[in-house]
N, C-alpha and C positions, 0 to 999 in steps of 0.2 A: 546169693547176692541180692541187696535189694533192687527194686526197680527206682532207677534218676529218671525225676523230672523236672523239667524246666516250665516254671511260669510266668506266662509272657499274658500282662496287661500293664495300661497306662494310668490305672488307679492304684497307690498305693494301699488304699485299706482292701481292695478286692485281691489283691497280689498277698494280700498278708491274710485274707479269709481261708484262701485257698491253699494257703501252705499250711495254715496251723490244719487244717482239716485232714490233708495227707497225712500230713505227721506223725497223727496219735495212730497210723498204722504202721508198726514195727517191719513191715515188706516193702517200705514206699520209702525215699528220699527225698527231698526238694535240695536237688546241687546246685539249681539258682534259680532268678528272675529275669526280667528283662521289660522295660517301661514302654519297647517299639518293636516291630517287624525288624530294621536293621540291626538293636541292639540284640534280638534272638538270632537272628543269623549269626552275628559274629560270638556269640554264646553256644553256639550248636556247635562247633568245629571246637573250641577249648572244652567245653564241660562233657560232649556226647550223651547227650541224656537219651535214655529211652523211650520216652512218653513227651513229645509237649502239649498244655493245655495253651490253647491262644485266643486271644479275646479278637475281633473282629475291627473293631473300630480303635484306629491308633496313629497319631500324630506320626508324619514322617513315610513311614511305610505301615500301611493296614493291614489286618489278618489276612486278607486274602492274595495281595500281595505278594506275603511272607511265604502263607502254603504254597504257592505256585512255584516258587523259589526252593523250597524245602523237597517239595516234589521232584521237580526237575533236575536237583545236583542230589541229594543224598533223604529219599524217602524215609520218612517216621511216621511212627503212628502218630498222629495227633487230634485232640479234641477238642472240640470249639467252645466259646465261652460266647452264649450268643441270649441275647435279650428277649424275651417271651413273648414281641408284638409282633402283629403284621409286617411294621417296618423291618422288623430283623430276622424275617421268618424269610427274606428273598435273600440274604447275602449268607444268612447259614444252609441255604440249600444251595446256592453256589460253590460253599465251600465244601460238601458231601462229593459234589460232582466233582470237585477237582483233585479229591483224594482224603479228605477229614473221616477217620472212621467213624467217629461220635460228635455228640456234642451236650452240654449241660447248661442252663438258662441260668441267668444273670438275677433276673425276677425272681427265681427260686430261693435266692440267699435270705430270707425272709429269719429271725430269730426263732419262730415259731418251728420253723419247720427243715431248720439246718440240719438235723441230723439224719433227718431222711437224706437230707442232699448230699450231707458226706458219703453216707452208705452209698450213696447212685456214682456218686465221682469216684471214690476207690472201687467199685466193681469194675466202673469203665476203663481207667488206665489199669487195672490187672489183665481185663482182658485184651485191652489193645498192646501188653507189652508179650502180648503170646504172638500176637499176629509176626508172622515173616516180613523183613523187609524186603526182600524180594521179591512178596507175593504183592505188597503195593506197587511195587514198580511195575510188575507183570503186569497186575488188572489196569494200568492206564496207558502202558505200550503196547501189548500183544494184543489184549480184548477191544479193538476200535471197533465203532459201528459201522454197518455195513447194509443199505436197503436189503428189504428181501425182494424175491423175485414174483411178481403177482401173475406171473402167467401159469404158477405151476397151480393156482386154484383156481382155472378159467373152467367153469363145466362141474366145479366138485360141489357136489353134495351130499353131507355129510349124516351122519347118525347123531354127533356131538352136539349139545345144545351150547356148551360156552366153556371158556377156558379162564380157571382160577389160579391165582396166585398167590402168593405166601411169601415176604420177607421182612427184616429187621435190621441189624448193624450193617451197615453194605451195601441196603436193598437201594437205594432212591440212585448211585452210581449204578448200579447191578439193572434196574430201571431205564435207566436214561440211557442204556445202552442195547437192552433186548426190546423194550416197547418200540422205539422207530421201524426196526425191520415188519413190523407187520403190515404190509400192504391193504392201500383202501379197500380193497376185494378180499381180506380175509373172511372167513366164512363165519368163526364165531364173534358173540360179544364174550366184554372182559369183565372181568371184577380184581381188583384188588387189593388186598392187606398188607400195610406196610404199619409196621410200628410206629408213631410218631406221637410228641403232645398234643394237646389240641392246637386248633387252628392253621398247623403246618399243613393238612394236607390240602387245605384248598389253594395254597399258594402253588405249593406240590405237585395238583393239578393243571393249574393254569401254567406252569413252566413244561409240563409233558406234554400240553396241548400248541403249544409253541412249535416244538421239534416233533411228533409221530403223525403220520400220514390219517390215524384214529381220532375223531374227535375224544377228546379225555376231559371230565367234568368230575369233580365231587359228589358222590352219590348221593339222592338223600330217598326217603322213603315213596315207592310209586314208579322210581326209574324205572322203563322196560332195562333188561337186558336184550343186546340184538346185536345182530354185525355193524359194523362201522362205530362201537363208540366201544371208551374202556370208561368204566368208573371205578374210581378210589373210593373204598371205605374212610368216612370222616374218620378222623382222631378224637378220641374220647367220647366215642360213642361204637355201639357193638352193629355190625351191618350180617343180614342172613337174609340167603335167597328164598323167595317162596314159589308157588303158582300161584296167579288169579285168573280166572276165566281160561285158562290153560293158556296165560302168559307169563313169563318169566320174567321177573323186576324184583327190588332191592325193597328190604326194610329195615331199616335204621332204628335204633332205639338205645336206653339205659339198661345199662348191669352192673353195676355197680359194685359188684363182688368180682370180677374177673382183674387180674391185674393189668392183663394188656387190652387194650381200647385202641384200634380193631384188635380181637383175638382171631389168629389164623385159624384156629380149631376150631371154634365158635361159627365161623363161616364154610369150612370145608364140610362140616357134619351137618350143616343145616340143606349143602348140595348135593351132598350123601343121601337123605331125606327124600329131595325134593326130583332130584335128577339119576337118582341111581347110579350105573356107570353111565351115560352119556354126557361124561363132563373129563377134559384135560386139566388137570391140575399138575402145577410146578412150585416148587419150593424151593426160594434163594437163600443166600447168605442171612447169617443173622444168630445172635446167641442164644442159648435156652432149647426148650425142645418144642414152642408151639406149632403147632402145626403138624405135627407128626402124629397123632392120635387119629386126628382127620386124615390124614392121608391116608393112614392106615385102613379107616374106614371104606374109605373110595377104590382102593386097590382090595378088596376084598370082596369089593360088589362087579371087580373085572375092569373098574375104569382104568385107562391109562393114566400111567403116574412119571413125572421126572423129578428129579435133585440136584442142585447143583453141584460137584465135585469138588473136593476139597482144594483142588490146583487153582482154581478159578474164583474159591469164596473168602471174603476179604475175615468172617468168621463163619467155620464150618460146625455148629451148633446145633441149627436146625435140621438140616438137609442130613449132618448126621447121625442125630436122633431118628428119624424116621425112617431111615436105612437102616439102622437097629431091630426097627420096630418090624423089618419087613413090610413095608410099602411102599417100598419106591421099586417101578419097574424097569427106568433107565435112570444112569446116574452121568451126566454131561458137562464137560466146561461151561462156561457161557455162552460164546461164542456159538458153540456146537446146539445151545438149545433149542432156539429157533428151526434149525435143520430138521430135530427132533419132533419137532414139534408139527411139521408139515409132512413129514410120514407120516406120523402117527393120524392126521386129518385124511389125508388121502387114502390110507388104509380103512379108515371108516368111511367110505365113499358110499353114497344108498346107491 
């Protein structure tokens, strides 16, 4: 059966780019369109598409509107159609958070460089027509956030020098819901990789610094790492930990051969390197296998390793690449990560 999708914008030539693009793949359907948020609702219920892509800004009812609405009575995978600036880099992360598993930029429909874009939009509704509807509806009912408890690190001192992260399709919900629970008094600093274009993660940033008890900033080259802050690796550019003066901070730079910018591999094997096992490392949702080399790495040199399970990841890609690979040492809902994560600190108590 092919995969129906519905596309919902208020430009007709982008409504007609988008469809001829699907098209020319013989697994894909376009069963309709829709010019608003209301005219897709009431399109959802006759047609049932599998996949919708939704553009964000739209007369009447707007994309996010619509998602919260789509969420609420009958979850789909859907993918955002969002414009490459800063201006729309805050209402495409609102829409992640409220359940969008993807998204593809508007700026990108370029002549020059459509066909890359096709390739990137048919991977992504393939893979978002894999995802369970019920696994959407789970991650935004059962998985709420919940403070952690900061008494249970009053006194702990640790072995660990810092806690890495790794995630992709998923991660920035998967995020906004395991980063609050860390308590001002947790013991390590953060670093993490989250796949994204440029420029999203410093907005990315500033939205997690909003909500987690952690001051949260975009990294750039020189950050210590240290307790009380988390830093995001920028987007489209590569971040690896080093030592200086036997301090622990971030450098930032080009690679230009690597596909993904942050690469999670790219940063787990440079803390491999530099930290041995004295470092937690956790890998979320997210498609492809990055990341899982590095863990492997890490989990080999004894460090504690998590994943998140496949009940809980909106795509189980990564996390289960690197379970494959044999390095992951605990594998946890989301919810439960956190939990995980404050044994495994306390068990390394000096």
């Amino acid at each position: 059966m092919p995969i129906k999708i519905l596309v919902v914008d208020d430009s007709p030539f982008i409504r007609q780019v988008l469809s001829s693009m699907v098209a020319e793949d013989p697994e894909i359907v376009v069963t309709g369109t829709a010019r608003n948020g209301e005219e897709a609702l009431e399109k959802i219920t006759v047609l049932k598409p599998d996949v919708i892509t939704l553009d964000i800004e739209m007369p009447k009812m707007d994309g996010l509107q619509c998602l919260a609405k789509i969420m609420e009575s009958n979850p789909l995978p859907v993918i955002m159609v969002s414009h490459l600036t800063i201006e729309g880099t805050e209402p495409t992360l609102k829409a992640l958070e409220l359940g969008a598993v993807d998204f593809i930029t508007k700026s990108s429909l370029d002549p020059l460089i459509l066909n890359k874009i096709q390739q990137e939009l048919i991977q992504k509704i393939k893979i978002a027509a894999t995802i369970k509807k019920s696994r959407l509806k789970t991650s935004l009912n059962k998985f709420g956030v919940e403070s952690g408890n900061a008494s249970v690190f009053v006194g702990v001192k640790t072995d660990l020098e810092l806690l890495a992260i790794g995630s992709s399709t998923g991660g920035p919900r998967a995020l906004n819901q395991l980063l609050p629970k860390l308590p001002k008094n947790f013991p390590l600093g953060v670093v993490v990789a989250q796949h994204m274009p440029k420029e999203f993660t410093f907005v990315f940033a500033q939205r997690l610094n909003q909500i987690c008890n952690l001051e949260v900033t975009e990294a750039k080259t020189g950050d210590v790492i240290q307790p009380g802050r988390i830093l995001i690796a920028p987007s489209g550019f590569q971040t690896k930990v080093i030592r200086k003066n036997n301090i622990l901070q971030v450098e930032v730079f080009e690679q230009p051969n690597l596909i993904f910018k942050p690469c999670v591999d790219l940063l787990f094997k440079s803390i491999a390197l530099t930290c041995e096992k004295r470092v937690l490392s956790v890998l979320l949702t997210g498609m492809g296998s990055d990341g899982a080399a590095g863990m492997q790495e890490l989990h080999k040199l004894g460090a504690p390793t998590i994943a998140e399970s496949e009940e809980s990841c909106v795509v189980f890609g990564m996390p289960k690449a690197a379970i494959e690979l044999g390095g992951v040492e605990y594998i946890e809902v989301l919810p439960d990560i956190y939990d995980r994560m404050v044994k495994i600190i306390t068990e390394h108590n000096t």
